[in-house]
Each structure stands twice: as C-alpha cells, then as structure tokens.
N, C-alpha and C positions, 0 to 999 in steps of 0.2 A: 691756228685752228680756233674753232668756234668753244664757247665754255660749255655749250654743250654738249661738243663732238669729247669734249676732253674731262668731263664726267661721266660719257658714258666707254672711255676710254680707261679710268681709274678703276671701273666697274668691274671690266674684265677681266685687267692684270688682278686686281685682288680673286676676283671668282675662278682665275685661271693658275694663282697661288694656293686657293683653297681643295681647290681641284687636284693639282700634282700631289700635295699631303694625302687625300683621301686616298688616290691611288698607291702610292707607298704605301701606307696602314694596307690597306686592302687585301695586297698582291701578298702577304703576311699570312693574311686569314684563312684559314681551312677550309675547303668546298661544305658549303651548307646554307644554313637561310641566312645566315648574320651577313655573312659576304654576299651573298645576290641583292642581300636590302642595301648594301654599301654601293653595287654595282649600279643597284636600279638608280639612287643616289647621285650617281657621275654622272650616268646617261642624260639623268635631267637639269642638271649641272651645265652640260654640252650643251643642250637646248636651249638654256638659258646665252650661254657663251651665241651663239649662231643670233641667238635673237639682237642681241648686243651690237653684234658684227655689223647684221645688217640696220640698224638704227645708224650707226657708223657711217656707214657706207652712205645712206641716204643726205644724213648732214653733211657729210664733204662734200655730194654730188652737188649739195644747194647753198652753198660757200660760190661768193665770187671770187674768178680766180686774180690772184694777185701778181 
C-alpha cells in the first residue's frame, strides 16, 4: 500500500483505540450531562473514523493494481 493509504490507516487504529477507552470510561458514567458530553464525544470520534475510511477507500481505489 500506498504511505499514504497507510497513514491514514495509523490514523484510525489509534482514533479507533482512543475510541474503545472512551467507551469503557463512559458506559461507567451515570446518566447526566458529563456522559452525553462523552457520548457526544464518540459520535464525533465515528465521524472522524468514516471520514478516514472513506480517504481509504479512495487511495486504494487509485493504487495500481499489482
């Protein structure tokens, strides 16, 4: 793969590490604002993760194939 299929591959295992921790803490926290701010948090976290993906996606698609 490309160096920069494969940084924006480091990208995600780390944001997808950072990710699974927040969720553990989380799932902890008692219903109220402190946890929907953690919640809101992930969500954007995900959307980051998806943005990732597809950046992904598109540098393989433009990879010659070998």
């Amino acid at each position: 793969m490309s160096e920069v299929y494969e940084g924006y591959e480091r990208q995600y295992c780390e944001l997808s590490d950072n990710l699974s921790r927040k969720c553990n803490s989380t799932s902890l926290l008692p219903d109220g604002v402190e946890k929907n701010a953690k919640v809101n948090e992930i969500k954007s976290g995900l959307d980051d993760c998806d943005v990732l993906i597809r950046k992904m996606d598109l540098e393989a698609r433009s990879l010659q194939p070998n």
